[in-house]
C-alpha positions in Angstrom: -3.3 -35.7 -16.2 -4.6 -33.1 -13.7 -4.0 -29.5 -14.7 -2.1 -28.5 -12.0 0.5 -31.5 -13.6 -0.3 -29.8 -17.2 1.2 -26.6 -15.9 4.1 -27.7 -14.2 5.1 -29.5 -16.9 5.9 -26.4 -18.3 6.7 -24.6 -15.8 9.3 -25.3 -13.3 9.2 -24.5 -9.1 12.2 -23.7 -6.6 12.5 -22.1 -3.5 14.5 -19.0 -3.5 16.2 -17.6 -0.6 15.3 -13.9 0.3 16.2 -11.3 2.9 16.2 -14.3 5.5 12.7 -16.2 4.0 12.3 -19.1 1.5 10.1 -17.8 -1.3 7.9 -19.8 -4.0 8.9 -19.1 -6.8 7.6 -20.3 -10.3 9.3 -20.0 -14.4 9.0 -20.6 -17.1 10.7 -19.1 -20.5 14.3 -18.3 -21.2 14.0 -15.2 -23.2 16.5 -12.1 -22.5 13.6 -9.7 -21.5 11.8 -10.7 -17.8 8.4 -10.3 -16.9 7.6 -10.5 -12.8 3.8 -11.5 -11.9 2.5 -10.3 -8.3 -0.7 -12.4 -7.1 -3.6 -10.5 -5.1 -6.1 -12.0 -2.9 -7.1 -14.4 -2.6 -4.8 -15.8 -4.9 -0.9 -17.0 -5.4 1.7 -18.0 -8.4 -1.5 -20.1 -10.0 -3.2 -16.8 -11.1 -0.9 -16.0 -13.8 -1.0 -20.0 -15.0 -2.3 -18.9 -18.2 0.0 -16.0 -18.6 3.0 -17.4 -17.8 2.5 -19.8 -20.5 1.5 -17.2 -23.5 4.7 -14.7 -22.1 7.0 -17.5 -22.4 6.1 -18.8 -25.9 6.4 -15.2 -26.6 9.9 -15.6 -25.8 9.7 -13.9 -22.1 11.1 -15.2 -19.2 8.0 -15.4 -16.7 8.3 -15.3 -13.2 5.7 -15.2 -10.5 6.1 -16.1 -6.8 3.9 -16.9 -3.5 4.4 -13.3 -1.5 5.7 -14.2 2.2 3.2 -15.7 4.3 1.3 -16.8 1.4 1.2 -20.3 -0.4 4.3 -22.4 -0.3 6.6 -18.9 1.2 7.6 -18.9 4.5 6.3 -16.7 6.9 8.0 -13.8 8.6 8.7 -14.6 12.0 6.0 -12.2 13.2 3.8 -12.0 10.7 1.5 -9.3 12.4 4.0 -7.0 11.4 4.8 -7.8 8.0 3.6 -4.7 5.5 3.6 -3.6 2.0 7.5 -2.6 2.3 8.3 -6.3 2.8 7.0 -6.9 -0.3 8.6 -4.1 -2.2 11.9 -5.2 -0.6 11.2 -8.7 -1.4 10.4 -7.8 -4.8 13.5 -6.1 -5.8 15.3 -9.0 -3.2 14.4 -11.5 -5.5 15.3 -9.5 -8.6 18.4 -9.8 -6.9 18.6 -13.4 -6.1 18.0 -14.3 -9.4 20.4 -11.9 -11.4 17.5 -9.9 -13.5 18.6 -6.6 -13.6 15.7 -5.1 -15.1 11.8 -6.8 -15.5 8.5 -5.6 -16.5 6.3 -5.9 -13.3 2.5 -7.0 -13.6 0.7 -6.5 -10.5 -3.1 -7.8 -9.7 -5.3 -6.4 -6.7 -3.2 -5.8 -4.0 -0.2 -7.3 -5.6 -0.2 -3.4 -7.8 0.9 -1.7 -4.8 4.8 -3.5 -4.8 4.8 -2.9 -8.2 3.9 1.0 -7.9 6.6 1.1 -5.3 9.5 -0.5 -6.9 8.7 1.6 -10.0 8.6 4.4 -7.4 11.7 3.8 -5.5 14.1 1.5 -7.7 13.4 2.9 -11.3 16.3 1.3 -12.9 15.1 -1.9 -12.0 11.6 -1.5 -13.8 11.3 -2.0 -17.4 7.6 -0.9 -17.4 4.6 -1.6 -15.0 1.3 -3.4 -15.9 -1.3 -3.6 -13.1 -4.9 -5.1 -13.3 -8.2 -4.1 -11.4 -6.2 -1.4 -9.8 -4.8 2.0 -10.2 -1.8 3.9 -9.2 -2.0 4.0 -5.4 0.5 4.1 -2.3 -0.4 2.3 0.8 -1.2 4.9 3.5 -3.8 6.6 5.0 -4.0 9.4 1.7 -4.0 6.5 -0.9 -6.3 4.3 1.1 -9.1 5.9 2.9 -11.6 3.5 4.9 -13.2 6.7 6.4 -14.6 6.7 2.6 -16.1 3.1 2.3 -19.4 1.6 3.5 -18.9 0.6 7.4 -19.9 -3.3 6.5 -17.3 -3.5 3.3 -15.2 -6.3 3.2 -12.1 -4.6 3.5 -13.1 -2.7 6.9 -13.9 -6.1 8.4 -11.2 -7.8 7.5 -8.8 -5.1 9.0 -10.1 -5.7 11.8 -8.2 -8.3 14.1 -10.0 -11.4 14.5 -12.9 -10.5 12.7 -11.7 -12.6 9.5 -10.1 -15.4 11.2 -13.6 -16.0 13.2 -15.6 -15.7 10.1 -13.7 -17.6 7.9 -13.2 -20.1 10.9 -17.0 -21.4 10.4 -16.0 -22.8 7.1 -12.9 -25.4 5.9 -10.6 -23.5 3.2 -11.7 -24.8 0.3 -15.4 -23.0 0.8 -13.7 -19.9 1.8 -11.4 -19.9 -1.1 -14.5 -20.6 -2.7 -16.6 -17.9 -1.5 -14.2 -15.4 -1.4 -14.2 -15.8 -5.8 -18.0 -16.0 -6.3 -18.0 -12.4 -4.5 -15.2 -10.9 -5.7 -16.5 -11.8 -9.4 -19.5 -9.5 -8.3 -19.9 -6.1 -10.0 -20.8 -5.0 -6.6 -19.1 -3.9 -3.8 -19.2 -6.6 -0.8 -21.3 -5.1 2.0 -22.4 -6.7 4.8 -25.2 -5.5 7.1 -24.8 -5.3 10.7 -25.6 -8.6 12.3 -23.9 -10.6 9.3 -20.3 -11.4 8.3 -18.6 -11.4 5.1 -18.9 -15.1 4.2 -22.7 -14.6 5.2 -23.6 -12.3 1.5 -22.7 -16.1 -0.4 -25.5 -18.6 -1.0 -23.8 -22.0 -0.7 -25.6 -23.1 -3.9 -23.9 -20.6 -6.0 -21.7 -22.2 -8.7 -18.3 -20.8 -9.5 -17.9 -19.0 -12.4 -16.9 -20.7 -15.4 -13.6 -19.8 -16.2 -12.2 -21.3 -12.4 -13.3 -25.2 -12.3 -13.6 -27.3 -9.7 -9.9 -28.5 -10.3 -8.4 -25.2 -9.5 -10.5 -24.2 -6.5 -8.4 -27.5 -5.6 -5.6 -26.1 -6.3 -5.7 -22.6 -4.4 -7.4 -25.0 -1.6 -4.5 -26.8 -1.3 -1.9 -23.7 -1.1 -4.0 -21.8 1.6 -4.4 -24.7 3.7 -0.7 -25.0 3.5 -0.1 -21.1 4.6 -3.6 -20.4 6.5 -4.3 -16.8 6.0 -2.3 -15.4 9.1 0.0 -13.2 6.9 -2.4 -12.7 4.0 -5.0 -10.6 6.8 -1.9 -8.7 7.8 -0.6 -7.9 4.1 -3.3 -6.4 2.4 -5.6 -5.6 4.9 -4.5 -5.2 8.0 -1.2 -3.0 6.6 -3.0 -0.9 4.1 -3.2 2.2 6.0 0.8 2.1 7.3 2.5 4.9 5.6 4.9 3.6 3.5 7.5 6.5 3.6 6.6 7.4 -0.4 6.7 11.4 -0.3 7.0 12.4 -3.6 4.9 9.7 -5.7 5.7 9.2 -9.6 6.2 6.7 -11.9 7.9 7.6 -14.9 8.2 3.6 -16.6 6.0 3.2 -19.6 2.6 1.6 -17.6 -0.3 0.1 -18.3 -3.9 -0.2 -16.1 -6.5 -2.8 -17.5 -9.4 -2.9 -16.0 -12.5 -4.4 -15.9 -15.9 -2.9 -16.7 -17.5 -5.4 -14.5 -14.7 -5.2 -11.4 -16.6 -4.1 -8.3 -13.4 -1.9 -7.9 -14.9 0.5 -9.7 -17.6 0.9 -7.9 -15.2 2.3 -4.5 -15.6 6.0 -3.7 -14.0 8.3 -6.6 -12.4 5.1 -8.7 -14.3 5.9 -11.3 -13.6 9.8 -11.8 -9.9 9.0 -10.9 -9.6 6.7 -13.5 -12.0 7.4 -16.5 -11.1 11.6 -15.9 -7.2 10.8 -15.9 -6.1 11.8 -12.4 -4.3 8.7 -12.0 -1.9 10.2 -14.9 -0.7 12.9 -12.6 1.7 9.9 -10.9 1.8 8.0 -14.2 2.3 10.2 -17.0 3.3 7.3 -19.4 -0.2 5.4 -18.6 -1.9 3.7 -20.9 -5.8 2.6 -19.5 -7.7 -0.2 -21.6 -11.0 -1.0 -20.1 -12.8 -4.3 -21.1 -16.4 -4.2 -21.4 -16.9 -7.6 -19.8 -13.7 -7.9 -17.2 -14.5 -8.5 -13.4 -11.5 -8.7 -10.5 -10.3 -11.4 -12.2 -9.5 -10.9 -15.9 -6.4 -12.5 -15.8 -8.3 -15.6 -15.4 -11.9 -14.7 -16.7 -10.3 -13.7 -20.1 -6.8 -15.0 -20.1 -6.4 -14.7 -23.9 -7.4 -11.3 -24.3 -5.2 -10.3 -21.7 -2.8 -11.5 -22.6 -2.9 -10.2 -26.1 -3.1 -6.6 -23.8 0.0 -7.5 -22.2 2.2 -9.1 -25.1 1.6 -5.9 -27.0 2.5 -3.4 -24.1 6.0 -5.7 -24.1 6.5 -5.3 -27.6 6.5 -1.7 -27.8 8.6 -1.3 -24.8 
């Protein structure tokens, strides 16, 4: 049995109708209390496989769900225009659509900034917020400032239109997929020099790392050849410096940041004071930050027992 089939086994799949779209959506658990995953990129429901599992033996109800545009989701009719409040909106949509009047919200990469917002703008909603590899932050030009990164960084290219589409466009999915995980494992941030593109800084003889086997690349293959990565440039990158319309920034839920020693995150201009010096607690005053000595970008997956240990005793105390 493939382990795709092992998982969904356990877990079951529907397609959920919200604010005019057909979203992926993925659970598994039946327990009173709800816990909502939000993917990053380049990733989808599949990234919380080993979460969703742990959560709902824990007795949880575990949800996580393809953002629009991204996996087995339909796309907005003009994705070029989709942004973070989409997914906010789709977020509390969904909450909506299935009845949960409360849930904890776990947020990874990109998929943090929802969470920060629902916490932010629909706090009776949010039972307490957990986000990996990244810290309080609002979309905008104030909580996202390119003028600060290196001019070759991935995340300047890839805002730029075109740029991605024709670099990636070298390669089938499956090697960007692939790619895109070998550098984001790096401790580094991903710079390329001026007459190179992103995919250029990965040798192809590089092995995955070995948490993510062959078998999944498959898996994650197989979603973003279904979706392409139309709406995925456009929400993060392309979005990420659209004021959001947050004035007064504060989440009062009980929260929780794990992050990764190892997560080339850290490594972006000021992360490190903001987090390690406790900035970030001026807009989360109930933060909790655990650090893992060995995490990269991907913990959930790199150490999936470990974190979920982190989580399962944030949810019991709150």
């Amino acid at each position: 049995m493939s382990k795709i089939q092992q998982y969904n086994e356990k877990i079951q799949h529907s397609h959920v109708q919200v604010r005019g779209l057909k979203l992926h959506v993925a659970q598994t658990g039946t327990g009173p209390k709800v816990v909502l995953f939000l993917h990053g990129f380049p990733e989808i429901w599949y990234s919380w496989r080993h979460q969703m599992i742990a959560m709902a033996n824990a007795g949880y109800r575990a949800v996580a769900f393809d953002f629009r545009g991204y996996g087995l989701s339909d796309h907005p009719p003009e994705p070029e225009r989709a942004n973070f409040n989409d997914l906010a909106d789709d977020v509390v949509g969904l909450l909506d659509s299935l009845a949960i009047d409360k849930a904890f919200l776990v947020g990874k990469d990109f998929g943090a900034f929802p969470a920060f917002s629902v916490a932010v703008t629909h706090p009776e909603r949010v039972l307490g917020v957990i986000t990996l590899g990244v810290p309080f932050l609002i979309p905008g030009p104030l909580g996202v400032q390119f003028d600060l990164l290196p001019k070759g960084y991935y995340v300047i290219r890839w805002a730029e239109p075109g740029r991605a589409e024709a670099d990636f466009g070298r390669f089938d999915v499956k090697t960007v997929v692939r790619n895109i995980y070998i550098l984001f494992c790096r401790s580094e941030l991903q710079v390329a020099g001026d007459n190179e593109e992103i995919m250029d800084l990965v040798d192809p003889s590089t092995p995955l790392p070995p948490w993510f086997t062959e078998e999944d690349l498959d898996v994650y293959a197989t979603l973003y050849q279904n979706s392409g990565f139309r709406t995925a440039l456009q929400v993060p990158y392309r979005c990420m410096q659209l004021d959001c319309g947050i004035t007064n920034p504060k989440v009062i839920a009980p929260s929780l940041l794990i992050m990764g020693e190892k997560d080339y995150v850290m490594k972006s201009p000021g992360m490190e004071d903001y987090i390690r010096k406790g900035i970030v607690k001026q807009f989360m005053p109930n933060l909790d930050i655990i650090f893992m000595s060995e995490g990269n970008h991907f913990v959930q997956e790199q150490l999936p027992e470990q974190v979920n240990e982190l989580i399962l005793s944030f949810l019991t105390k709150n």
